[in-house]
N, C-alpha and C positions, 0 to 999 in steps of 0.2 A: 388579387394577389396581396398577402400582408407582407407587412414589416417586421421580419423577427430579428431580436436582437440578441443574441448569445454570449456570455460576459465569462472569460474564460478559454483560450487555445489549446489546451491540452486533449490529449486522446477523446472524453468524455465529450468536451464542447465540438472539436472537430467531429467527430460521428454522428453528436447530433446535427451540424451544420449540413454534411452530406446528406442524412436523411428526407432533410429539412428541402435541402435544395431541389430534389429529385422530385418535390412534387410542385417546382414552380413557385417556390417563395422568394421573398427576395431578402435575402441570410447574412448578417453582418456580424462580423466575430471580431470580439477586442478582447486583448491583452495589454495586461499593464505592464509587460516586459518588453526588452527591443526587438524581440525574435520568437516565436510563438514553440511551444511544444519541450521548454528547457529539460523540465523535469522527465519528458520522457528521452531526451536523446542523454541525458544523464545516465539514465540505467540504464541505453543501448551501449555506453563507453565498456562495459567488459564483455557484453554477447549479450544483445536484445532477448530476453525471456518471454516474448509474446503469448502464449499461452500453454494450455497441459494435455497431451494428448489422451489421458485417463480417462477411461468411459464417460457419459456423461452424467449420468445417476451417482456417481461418486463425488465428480466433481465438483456440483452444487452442492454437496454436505461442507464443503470448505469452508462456508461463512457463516459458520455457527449459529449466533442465535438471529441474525440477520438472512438467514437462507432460505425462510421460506416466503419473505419478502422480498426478497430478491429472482423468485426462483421464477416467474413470467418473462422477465428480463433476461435473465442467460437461456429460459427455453427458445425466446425468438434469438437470441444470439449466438448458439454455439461456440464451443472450441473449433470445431469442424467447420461451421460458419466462417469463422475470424480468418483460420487457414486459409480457407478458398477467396475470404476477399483479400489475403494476399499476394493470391497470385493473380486475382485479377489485377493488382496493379503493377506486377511484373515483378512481385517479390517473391522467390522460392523459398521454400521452408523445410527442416529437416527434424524428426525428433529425435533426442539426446538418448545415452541410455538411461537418464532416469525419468525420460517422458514426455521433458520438458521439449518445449518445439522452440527456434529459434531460428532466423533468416537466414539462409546459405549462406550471405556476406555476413553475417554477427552482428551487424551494426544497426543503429534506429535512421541514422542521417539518410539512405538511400531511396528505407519507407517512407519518411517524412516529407523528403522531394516527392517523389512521386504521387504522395497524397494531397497534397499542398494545390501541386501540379493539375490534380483531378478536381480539388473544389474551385481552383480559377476558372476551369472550363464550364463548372456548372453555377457561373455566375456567383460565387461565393464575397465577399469583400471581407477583407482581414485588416482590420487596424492593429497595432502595436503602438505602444506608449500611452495606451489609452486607458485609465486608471481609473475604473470605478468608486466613486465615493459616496454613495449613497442614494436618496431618494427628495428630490423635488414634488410634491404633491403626484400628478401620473408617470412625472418625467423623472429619468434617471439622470444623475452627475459625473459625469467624468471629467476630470483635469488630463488634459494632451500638450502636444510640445504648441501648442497654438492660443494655450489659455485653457479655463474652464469652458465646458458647455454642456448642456443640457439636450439629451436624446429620447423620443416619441417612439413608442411601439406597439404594433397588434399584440403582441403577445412577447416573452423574454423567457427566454435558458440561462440558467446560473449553472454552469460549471469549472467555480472557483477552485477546486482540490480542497484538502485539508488543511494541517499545518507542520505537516512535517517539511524540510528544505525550504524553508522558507526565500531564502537569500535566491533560489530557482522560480520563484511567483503566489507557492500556497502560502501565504502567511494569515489565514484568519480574520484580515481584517476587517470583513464582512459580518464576524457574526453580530457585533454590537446593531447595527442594521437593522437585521433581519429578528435579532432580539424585539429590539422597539416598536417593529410592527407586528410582535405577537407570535413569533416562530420559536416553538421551543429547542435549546440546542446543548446538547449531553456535551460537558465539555472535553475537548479532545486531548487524545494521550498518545505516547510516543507505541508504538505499534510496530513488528518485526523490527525488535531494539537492543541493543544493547545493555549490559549489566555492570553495575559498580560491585565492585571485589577490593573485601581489605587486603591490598595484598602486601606483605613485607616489603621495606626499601631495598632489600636485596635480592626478592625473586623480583620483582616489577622492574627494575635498571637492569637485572640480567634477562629476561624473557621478553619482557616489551616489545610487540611485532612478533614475537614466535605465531606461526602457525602448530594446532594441536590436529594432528590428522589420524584418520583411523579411531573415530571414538564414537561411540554411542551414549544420549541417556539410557540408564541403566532398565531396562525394561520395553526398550523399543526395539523393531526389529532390525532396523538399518544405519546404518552408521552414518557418519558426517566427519564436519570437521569445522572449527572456530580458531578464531586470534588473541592472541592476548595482547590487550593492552596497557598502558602507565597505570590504568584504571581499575580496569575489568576482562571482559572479553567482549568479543561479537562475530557477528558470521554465522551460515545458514545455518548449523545447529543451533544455536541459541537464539535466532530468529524463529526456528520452528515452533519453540517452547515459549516465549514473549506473552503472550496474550495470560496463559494459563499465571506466569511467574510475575507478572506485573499484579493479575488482581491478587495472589498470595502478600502480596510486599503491601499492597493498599487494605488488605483486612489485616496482616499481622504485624506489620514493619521489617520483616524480614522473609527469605525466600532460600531455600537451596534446590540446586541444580544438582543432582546425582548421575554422577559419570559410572560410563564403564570405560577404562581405558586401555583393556585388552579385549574387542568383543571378539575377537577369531579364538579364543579358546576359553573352555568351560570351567567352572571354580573349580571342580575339581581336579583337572588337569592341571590347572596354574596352582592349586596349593601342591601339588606332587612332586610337579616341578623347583618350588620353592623347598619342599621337603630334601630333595636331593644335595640341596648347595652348602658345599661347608660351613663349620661353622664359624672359621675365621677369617671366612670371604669378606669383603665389606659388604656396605650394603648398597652402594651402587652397582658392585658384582652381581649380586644378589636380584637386583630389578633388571640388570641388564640381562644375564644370562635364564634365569626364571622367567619372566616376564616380555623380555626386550624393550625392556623401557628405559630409553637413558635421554639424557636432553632435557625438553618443556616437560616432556612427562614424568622422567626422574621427579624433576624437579615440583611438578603438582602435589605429586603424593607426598614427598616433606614438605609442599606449604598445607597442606589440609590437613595431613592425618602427620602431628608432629612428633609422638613415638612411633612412627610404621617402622622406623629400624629395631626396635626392641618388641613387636611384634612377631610370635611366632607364624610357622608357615599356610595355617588355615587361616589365621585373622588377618597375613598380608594378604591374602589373596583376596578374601572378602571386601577388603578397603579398596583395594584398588578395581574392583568391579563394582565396587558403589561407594566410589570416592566424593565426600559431600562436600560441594565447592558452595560457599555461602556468599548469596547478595545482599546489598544494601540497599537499593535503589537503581531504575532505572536513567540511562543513560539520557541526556536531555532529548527535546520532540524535534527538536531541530539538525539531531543528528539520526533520527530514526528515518528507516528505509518509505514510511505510512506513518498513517493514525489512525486512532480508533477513536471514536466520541462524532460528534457533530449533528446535523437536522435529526430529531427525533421522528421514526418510523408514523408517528402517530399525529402527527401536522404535515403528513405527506399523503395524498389520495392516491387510489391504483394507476391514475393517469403520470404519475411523478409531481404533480403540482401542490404548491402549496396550498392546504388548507386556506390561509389567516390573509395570503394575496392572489386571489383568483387570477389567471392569465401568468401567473411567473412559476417556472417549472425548476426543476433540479437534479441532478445529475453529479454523479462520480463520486471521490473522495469526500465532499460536502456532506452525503448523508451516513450514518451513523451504523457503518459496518469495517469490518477489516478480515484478512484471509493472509494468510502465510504466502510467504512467496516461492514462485514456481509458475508463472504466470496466472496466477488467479488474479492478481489485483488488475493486470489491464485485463484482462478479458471482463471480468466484471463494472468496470470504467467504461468502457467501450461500450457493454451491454447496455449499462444504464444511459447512457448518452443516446443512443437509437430507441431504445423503451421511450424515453422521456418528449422525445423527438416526433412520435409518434403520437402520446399522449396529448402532445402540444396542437398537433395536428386536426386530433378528434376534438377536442376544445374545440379550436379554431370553426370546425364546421356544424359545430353543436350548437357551445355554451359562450363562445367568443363574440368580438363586434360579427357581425354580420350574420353569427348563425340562428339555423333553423329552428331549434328545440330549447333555446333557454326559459327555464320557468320561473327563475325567481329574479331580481334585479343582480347583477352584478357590478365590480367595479371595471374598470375600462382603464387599459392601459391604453388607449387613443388618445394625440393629442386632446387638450383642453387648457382653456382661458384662463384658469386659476391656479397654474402651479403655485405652492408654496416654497415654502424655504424648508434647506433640509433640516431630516429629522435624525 
C-alpha cells in the first residue's frame, strides 16, 4: 500500500483522491483553507453548472488548442460519466434548456456532503489548514495550525487550481516552486472575464448594474445577456467571447465587442421600421417605437455610436446590429470566473506527471487550458483529477518505489536521510 499525498481539495484533487482510494491506497488530502472545496461551492451559490449535456464529440472541441490533450481524459470521463456518478451519490440531475445539467436542488453544498461523506468511508484523510510551501530535498513543507512540518510520499497529486479567486485558495503560489525545479509554466490570465469600457461618467452612474438582456454578438446564432458595470461589463455573453478578446487586447492594445441588440428582427425590417417614424419624433421615440429599445440599450447606442440621432433610418439600423462597444483591458484575474496559462502541455507526460519530478502528478486548473463556461470547466477538472489519479497508479506499479519495469534510475519521493532546505 503507498502513501499518496494530494495537495489541493477541490473537485480535481478530490476525484483523484477517490480514484486513488478505490484501489487501496492510503490517500491524504490538504488544503490550505479552513474548509475544503470553497471555490466550487462558490459557483454552486447561483445553480451548480456540473456539466453539458451536448454530444460528446462536440463537447471536447471546447478547449481549444488544449483539446486534444485533453481529449483521453474526458474520453474515460464523460459528461454522461459525471451525471451517473451523481446519482450515485444520491444527487439528481436535470438538463437546462440550454443543455446545461445542474442538481435538482441547484446547489454544490449537498454534493459536496455527500462526497466528502463517501471518501471518509473509503479511508480518505482530509487536512485543512495545511499550507503547502514548498520542497525539502524528497520531503514536502507545510505550515499547520501546529507549526511547520515536513511530509514523505510514494508518490504526490498537485491539484492547486489556477489563479483566478484567489481569496477561495487558487492563488498561484506554487508556481515559483515548481519553476525552480525546472517546470515550465505559461503565465496565467484572467479567463471567462470581464472587460474594461470607457464609459462616460454619465452613462456608468446611470447604468451601473443594468442588466443588458436579449442581445447577441453580432454574428452568432444565440443570444445572451451581460451587465454593466462602474467599469465595463460581464456575464455569460462576454464570458463566451473572453478568450478570443483578451488575446486581440494583448497583440493590439485594444478590442471591440460587436453587438447586435435587436437580434429578433432582421436589418432590414428594423430600418423599415425606422423608416416609418416621424420626423419630428425624438430619438428616444424613435429606438423605442422602431427598435424597442429604451433603457441600458437606449442608452448603449448613444454611448457608442454618438451621432446615431443624426443617423438616417438604414445606418440606424446597421449600428445598432453591430453596435461596436470598445475594450481596454481585461478585468483583473482575481475577479475572473478561471484562467488560462499555467504547466505547459510539454513538461507533462501522457501519465499527467511531471516531466522534470518523476512521482508528482498534476491535475485540474494548474495545467494550461481553459473552456467557456457551461459546465465544461468542472467536468474537465474532474477529468483530469481521475486521468492523473490513474496515471499515478500505473507509475506506482511500473516506474515508482517498488515497481516492476523501471529501466532507468529515478528520483524517489520515499522518505530519506538527507532532506534539505527549501528551495
Amino acid at each position: 500500500m503507498a502513501r499518496i499525498g494530494i495537495i489541493g481539495a477541490g473537485p480535481a484533487g478530490l476525484m483523484a483522491a477517490e480514484t486513488l482510494a478505490c484501489h487501496g491506497h492510503a490517500v491524504i488530502v490538504y488544503d490550505a483553507m479552513p474548509t475544503v472545496a470553497r471555490k466550487f461551492l462558490m459557483a454552486g451559490k447561483s445553480g451548480l453548472n456540473i456539466t453539458h449535456a451536448e454530444p460528446h464529440e462536440r463537447l471536447v472541441t471546447r478547449y481549444g488548442p488544449a483539446a486534444p490533450r485533453l481529449r483521453d481524459a474526458l474520453d474515460g470521463f464523460t459528461a454522461a460519466d459525471l451525471t451517473a456518478w451523481c446519482t450515485e451519490l444520491g444527487i439528481e440531475t436535470f438538463v437546462g434548456s440550454s443543455g446545461r445539467v445542474f442538481p435538482t436542488a441547484m446547489k454544490a453544498s449537498p454534493l459536496l456532503r455527500a462526497w466528502l461523506g463517501r471518501l471518509a468511508e473509503q479511508g480518505v484523510a482530509v487536512k485543512t489548514r495545511h499550507r503547502w510551501t514548498g520542497f525539502a530535498g524528497s520531503a514536502l513543507l507545510f505550515e499547520t495550525p501546529a507549526g511547520p512540518t515536513e511530509e514523505r510520499f510514494d508518490a504526490v497529486l498537485l491539484a492547486l487550481g489556477g489563479a483566478s479567486w484567489p481569496r477561495l485558495g487558487s492563488d498561484a503560489v506554487w508556481v515559483p516552486w515548481l519553476r525552480a525545479k525546472g517546470v515550465a509554466i505559461a503565465p496565467f490570465q484572467p479567463a471567462n472575464c470581464g472587460f474594461r469600457v470607457p464609459w462616460s461618467p454619465i452613462f456608468a452612474e446611470r447604468f451601473a448594474g443594468a442588466p443588458v438582456k436579449s442581445v447577441r454578438v453580432t454574428g452568432d446564432a444565440a443570444a445572451g445577456e451581460f451587465v454593466v458595470t462602474a467599469s465595463g461589463i460581464e456575464g455569460s455573453l462576454v464570458y463566451a467571447h473572453s478568450a478570443r478578446l483578451r488575446e486581440r487586447l494583448a497583440a493590439e492594445g485594444t478590442a471591440t465587442l460587436t453587438l447586435d441588440l435587436a437580434p429578433d428582427r432582421p436589418l432590414e425590417r428594423l430600418a423599415a421600421e425606422f423608416a416609418r417614424q416621424p420626423r419630428q419624433a425624438s430619438f428616444a421615440n424613435r429606438l423605442r417605437k422602431g427598435a424597442r429599445l429604451e433603457g441600458v440599450k437606449a442608452g448603449l447606442v448613444r454611448e457608442c455610436v454618438p451621432n446615431a440621432a443624426g443617423l438616417d433610418a438604414s445606418a440606424l439600423a446597421h449600428a445598432i446590429k453591430h453596435l461596436p462597444l470598445p475594450l481596454t483591458a481585461t478585468q483583473p484575474i482575481d475577479r475572473a470566473i478561471s484562467s488560462a496559462g499555467g504547466i505547459v502541455w510539454d513538461g507533462v507526460d501522457p501519465r499527467f506527471m511531471l516531466r522534470a519530478l518523476p512521482g508528482i502528478f498534476v491535475a485540474g486548473e494548474m495545467l494550461d487550458w481553459e473552456a467557456p463556461t457551461g459546465g465544461y470547466l468542472l467536468t474537465a477538472s474532474m477529468a483530469t483529477g481521475r486521468a492523473a489519479a490513474l496515471g499515478l497508479l500505473d507509475w506506482l506499479a511500473e516506474d515508482g518505489p517498488g515497481g516492476t519495469s523501471r529501466s532507468e534510475p529515478r528520483p524517489s519521493l520515499a522518505p530519506d536521510a538527507g532532506a534539505g532546505s527549501p528551495k
